[in-house]
C-alpha positions in Angstrom: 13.1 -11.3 36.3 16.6 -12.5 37.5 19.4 -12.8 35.1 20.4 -16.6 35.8 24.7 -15.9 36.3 26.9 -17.8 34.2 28.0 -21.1 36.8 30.5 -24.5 35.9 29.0 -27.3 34.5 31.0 -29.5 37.1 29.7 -27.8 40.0 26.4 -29.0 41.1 25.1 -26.2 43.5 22.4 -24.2 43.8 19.6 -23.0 41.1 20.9 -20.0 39.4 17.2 -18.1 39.6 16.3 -18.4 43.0 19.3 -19.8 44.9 17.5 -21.5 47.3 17.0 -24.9 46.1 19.7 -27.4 45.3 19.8 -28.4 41.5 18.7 -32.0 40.6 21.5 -33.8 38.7 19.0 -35.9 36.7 16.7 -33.1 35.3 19.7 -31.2 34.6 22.1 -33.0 33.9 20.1 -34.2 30.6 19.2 -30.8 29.7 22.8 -29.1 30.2 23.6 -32.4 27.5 21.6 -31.4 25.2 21.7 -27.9 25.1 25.1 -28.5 25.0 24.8 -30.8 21.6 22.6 -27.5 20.5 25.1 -25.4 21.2 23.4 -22.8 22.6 24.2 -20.5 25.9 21.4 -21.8 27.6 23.6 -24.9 27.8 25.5 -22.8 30.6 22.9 -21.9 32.9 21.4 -24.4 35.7 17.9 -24.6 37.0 16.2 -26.1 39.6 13.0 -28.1 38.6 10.8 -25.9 39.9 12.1 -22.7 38.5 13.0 -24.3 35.0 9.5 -25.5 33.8 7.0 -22.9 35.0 9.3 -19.8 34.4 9.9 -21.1 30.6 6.1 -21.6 30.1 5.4 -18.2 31.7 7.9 -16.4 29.6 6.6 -18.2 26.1 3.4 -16.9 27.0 4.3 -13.3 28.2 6.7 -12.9 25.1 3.9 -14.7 22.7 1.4 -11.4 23.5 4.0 -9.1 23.3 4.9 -10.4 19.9 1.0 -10.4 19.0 0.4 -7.2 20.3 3.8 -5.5 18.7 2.4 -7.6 15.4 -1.5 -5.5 15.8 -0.1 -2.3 16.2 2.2 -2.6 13.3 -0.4 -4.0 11.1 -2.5 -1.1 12.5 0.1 1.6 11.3 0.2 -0.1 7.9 -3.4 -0.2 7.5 -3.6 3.7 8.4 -1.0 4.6 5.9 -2.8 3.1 3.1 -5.5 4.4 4.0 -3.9 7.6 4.0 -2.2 7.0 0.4 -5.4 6.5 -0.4 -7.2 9.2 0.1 -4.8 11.6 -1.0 -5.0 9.8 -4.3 -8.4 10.0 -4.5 -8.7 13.9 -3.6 -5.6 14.5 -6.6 -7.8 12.8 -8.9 -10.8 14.5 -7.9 -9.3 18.0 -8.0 -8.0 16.9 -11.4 -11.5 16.5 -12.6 -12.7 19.4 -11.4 -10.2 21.5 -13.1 -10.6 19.1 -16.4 -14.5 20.4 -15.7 -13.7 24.3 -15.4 -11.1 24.2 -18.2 -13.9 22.5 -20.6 -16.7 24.9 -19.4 -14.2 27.9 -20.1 -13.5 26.9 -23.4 -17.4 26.1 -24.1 -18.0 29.9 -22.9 -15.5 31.3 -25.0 -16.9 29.7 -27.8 -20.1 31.0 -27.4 -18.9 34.5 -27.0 -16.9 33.9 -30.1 -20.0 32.7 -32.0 -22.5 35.6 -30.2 -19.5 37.9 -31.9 -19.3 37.0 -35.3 -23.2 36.9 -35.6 -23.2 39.9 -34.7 -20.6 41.2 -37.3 -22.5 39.4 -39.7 -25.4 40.9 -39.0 -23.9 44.4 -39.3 -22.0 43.5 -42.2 -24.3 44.3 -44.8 -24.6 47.9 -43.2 -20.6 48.5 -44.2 
């Protein structure tokens, strides 16, 4: 797209986009006025009709998917990342149990060969 260059509001020329057609002091005229009030740059640019309302609509419209898709892929990343945060959770708290699970069964073994040791003292213990 062409940059629409910066013109006089007293000179009534031609449109800044395409240069080919001559402005049309009503249409713009009341625009330039109230852009103007709105203070706004757009106050210093000049359009003919036929480049002013189609371009503006197009634009909105092109920008409006951008936006959307931009908005997708961002809600896209999120969505990965907590999945991500997820999972890694899930596989700390899982390898938590599992060492909960050997520790236990370690300590149940070693109480058994504890136990299998001092019946077997007591049962030689009336030989010494």
């Amino acid at each position: 797209m062409i940059k629409p260059k910066l013109i006089n509001l007293q000179n009534f020329g031609l449109c800044n986009t395409c240069s080919l057609f001559p402005i049309y002091t009503t249409c713009t005229l009341k625009t330039t006025k109230q852009r103007i009030k709105n203070k706004t740059n757009k106050g210093r640019y000049k359009l003919c009709e036929l480049n002013r309302i189609p371009k503006t609509v197009k634009l909105s419209k092109e920008r409006e998917k951008k936006k959307e898709k931009k908005r997708k892929k961002r809600k896209e990343k999120k969505r990965k990342k907590e999945k991500k945060r997820k999972e890694k959770k899930r596989k700390k708290r899982k390898e938590k149990k599992r060492k909960k699970e050997k520790k236990r069964k370690e300590r149940k073994k070693g109480k058994k060969i504890w136990l299998n040791q001092k019946e077997s003292l007591n049962t030689f213990a009336h030989l010494f």
